[in-house]
C-alpha positions in Angstrom: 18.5 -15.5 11.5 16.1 -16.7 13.9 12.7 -17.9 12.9 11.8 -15.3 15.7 12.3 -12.6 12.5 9.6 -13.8 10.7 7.4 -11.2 12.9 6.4 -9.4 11.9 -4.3 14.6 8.0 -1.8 15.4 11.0 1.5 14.7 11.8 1.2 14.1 15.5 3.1 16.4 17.7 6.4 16.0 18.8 6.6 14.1 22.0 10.2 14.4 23.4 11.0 12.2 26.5 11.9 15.3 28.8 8.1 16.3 27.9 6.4 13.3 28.7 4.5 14.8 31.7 3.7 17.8 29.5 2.4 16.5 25.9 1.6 12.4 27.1 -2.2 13.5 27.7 -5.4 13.8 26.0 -7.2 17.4 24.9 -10.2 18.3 26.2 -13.5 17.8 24.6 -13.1 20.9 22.8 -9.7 20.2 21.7 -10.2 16.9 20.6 -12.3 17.8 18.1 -10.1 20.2 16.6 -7.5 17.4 16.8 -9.7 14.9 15.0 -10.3 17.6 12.2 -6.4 18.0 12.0 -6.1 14.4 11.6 -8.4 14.6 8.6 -6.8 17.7 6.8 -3.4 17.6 7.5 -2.5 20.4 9.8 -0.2 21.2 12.7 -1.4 20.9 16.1 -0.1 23.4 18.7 1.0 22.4 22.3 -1.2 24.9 23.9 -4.8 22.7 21.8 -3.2 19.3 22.9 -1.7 20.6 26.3 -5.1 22.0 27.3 -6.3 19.0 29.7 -4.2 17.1 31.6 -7.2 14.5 32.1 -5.9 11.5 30.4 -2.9 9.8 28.3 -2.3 9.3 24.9 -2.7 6.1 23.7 -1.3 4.2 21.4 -3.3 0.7 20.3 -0.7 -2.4 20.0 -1.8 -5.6 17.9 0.3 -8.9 18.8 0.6 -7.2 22.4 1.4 -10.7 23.4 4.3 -11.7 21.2 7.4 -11.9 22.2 8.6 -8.1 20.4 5.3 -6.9 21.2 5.1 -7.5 24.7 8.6 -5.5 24.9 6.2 -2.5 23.2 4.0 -2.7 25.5 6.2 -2.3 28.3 8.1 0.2 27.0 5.2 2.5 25.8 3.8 2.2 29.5 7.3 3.0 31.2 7.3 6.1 28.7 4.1 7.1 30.1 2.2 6.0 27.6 -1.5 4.9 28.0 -1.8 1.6 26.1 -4.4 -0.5 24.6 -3.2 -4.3 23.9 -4.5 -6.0 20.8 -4.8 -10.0 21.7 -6.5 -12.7 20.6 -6.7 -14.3 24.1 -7.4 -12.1 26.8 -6.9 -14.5 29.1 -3.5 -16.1 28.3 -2.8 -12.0 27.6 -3.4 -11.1 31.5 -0.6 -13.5 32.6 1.9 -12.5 30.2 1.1 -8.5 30.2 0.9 -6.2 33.0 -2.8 -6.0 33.4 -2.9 -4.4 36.9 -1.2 -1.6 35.4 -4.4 1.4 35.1 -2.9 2.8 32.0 -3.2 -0.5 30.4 -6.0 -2.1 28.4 -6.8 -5.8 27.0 -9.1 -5.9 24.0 -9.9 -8.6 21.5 -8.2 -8.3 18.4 -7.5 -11.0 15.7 -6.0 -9.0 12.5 -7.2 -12.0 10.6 -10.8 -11.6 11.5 -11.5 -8.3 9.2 -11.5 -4.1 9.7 -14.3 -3.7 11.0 -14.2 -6.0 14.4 -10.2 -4.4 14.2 -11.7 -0.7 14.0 -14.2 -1.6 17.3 -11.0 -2.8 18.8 -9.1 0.2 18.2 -11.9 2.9 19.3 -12.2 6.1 18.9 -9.2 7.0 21.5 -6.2 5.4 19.8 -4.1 8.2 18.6 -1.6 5.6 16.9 -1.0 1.9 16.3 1.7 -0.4 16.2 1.6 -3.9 14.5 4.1 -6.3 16.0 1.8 -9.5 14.7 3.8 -12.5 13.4 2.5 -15.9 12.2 3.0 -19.0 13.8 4.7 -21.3 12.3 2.7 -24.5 11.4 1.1 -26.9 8.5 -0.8 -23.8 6.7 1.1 -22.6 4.5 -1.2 -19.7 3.8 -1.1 -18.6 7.6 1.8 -16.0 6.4 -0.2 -14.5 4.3 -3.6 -14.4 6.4 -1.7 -12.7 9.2 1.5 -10.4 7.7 -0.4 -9.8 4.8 -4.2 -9.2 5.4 -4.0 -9.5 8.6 -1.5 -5.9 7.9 -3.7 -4.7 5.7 -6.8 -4.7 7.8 -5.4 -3.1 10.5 -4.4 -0.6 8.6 -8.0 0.1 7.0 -9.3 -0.3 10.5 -6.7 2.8 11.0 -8.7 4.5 8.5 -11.8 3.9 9.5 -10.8 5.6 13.1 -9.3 8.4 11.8 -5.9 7.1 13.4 -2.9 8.3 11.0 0.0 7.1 12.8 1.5 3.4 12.0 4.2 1.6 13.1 5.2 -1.9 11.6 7.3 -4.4 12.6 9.0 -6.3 9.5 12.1 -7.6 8.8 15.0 -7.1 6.5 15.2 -9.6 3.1 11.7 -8.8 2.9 12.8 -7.4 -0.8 16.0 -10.0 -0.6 15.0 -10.8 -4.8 15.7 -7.2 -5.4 18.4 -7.2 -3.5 20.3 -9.7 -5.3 19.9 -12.4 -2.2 17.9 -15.0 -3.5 20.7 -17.2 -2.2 21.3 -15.7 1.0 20.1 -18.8 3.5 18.4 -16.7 5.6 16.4 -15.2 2.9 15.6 -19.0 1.7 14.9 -20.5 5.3 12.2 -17.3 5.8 10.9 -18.2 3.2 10.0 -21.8 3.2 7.2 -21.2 5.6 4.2 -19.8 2.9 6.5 -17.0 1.7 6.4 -15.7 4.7 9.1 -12.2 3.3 7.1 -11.8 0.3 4.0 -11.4 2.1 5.3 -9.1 4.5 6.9 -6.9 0.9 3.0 -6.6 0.1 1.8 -5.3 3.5 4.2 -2.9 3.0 3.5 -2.0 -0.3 0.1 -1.2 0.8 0.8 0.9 3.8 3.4 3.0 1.6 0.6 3.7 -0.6 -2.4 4.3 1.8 -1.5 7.4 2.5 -1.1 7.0 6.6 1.9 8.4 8.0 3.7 5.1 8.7 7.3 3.8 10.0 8.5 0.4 8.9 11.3 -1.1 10.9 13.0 -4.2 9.7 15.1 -5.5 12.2 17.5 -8.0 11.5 17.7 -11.8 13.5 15.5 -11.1 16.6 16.9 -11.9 19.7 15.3 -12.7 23.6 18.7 -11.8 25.4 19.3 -8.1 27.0 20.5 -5.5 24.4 24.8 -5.5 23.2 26.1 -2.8 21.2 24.2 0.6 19.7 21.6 0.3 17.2 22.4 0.8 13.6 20.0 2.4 11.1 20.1 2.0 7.7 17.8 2.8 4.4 15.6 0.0 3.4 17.0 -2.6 0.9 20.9 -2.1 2.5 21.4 -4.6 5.4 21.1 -8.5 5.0 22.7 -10.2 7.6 23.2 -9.0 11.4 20.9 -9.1 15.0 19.5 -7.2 17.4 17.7 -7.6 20.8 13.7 -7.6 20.7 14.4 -5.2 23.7 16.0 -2.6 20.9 13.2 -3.0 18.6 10.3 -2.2 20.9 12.3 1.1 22.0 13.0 2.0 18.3 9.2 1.7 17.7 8.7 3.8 20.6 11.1 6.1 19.4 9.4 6.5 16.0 6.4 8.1 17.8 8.2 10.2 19.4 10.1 12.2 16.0 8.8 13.4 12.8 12.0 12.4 11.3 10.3 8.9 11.3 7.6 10.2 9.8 6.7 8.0 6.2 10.2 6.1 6.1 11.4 2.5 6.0 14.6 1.8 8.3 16.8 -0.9 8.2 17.8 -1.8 12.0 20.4 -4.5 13.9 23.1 -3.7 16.6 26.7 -3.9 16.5 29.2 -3.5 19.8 31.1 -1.3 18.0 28.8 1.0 17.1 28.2 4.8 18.4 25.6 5.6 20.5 23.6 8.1 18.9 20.2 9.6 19.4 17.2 8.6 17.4 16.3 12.2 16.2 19.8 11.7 14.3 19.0 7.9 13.3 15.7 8.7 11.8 17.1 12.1 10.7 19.8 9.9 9.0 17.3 7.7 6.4 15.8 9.6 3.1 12.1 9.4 2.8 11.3 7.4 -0.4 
């Protein structure tokens, strides 16, 4: 595994790729309120509320929009027709690696280590989800892990709360619960962890988004990987895989893909590729995994 691995009420409405003209917009002043209660108490939204206006799209906030799996997101979300807003902590070195001519794309400041409430002004009031693809960089602070996949986790996610947002998507990684697993030896588990505890620290982020009460995905890929997708992605509960790859390019679209299906809704899946695996669609592969 590469050290690349070391990354990282409502239930929002369906939004199926054959409807992305239809639901990828924003409701209208009216309608937005009504959303925003939703968000707070836990109903249903109907199409006809959130299909009402046709003014803007929904967005969908990104922090680490400038790493190497979340640049991938970014694209993605925007070829999806999603309207995005990139979480970086240099806007400038962030404008020649996204595309920032792009008018459904926006920059913003955003260091996850620098608290919930600069994160919360960041996010705004019209991010209707976020993903965390944030990963520390490797280096002579050995508490950097924990600053950034740790709090740096946690804060966003209280910064979520403090928007009203109530969708999150995580990037993590398997091993993160190796010692249960019986892999205390396994060398990747070891090597991952050498830097700060890098997996243990990502375990506790997790830990506190399964018990915050936002409706969250958490994908562990396996050994992340720069080169074009091989194979079909494989999905499996948490705690099951502990050795295999997959292609950055396959992550980002299964994080898309979790936005789009309530069967990610509140689940942890286990994710790598394998050539000889069957192509499946993701309503089945999220379908697939239990909720805990």
């Amino acid at each position: 595994m590469s050290m690349a691995a070391t990354l990282t009420a409502v239930r929002i409405p369906t939004f199926h790729q054959r409807h992305l003209k239809q639901h990828f917009t924003a409701p209208s002043s009216s309608s937005l309120r009504l959303l925003n209660l939703a968000k707070m108490e836990g109903s249903e939204i109907s199409e006809q509320v959130v299909g009402e206006d046709l003014g803007a799209k929904k967005k969908v906030f990104v922090a680490g929009a400038t790493g190497s799996t979340g640049k991938r997101i970014v694209e993605q979300l925007l070829a999806k027709g999603f309207a995005v807003k990139a979480g970086v902590r240099d806007i400038d070195k962030a404008k020649t690696i996204l595309s920032s001519a792009n008018p459904s794309l926006q920059i913003v400041k955003a260091d996850v280590t620098e608290g919930s409430d600069k994160l919360a002004e960041a996010i705004g009031d019209d991010s209707e989800a976020v993903v965390c693809a944030t990963g520390f960089r490797p280096g002579w602070d050995l508490l950097s892990p924990w600053k950034v996949d740790n709090f740096g986790t946690v804060n966003l996610v209280e910064a979520c709360r403090k928007r009203n947002v109530n969708r999150f998507i995580l990037i993590s990684s398997i091993l993160v619960n190796g010692a249960a697993m019986g892999q205390l030896l396994n060398p990747a588990y070891i090597f991952l962890n050498v830097f700060g505890l890098t997996l243990v620290a990502k375990l506790q982020a997790e830990k506190y988004i399964r018990k915050s009460g936002i409706n969250y995905t958490i994908i562990r890929p396996g050994g992340l990987r720069n080169d074009p997708p091989t194979g079909n992605v494989v999905m499996e509960p948490e705690d099951t895989l502990y050795e295999g790859s997959i292609s950055r390019d396959l992550v980002a679209e299964v994080a898309v893909e979790a936005l789009a299906y309530p069967e990610a809704f509140y689940k942890v899946v286990e994710i790598v590729s394998r050539p000889d695996a069957p192509k499946r669609p993701y309503h089945d592969l999220f379908g697939s995994i239990r909720q805990q």
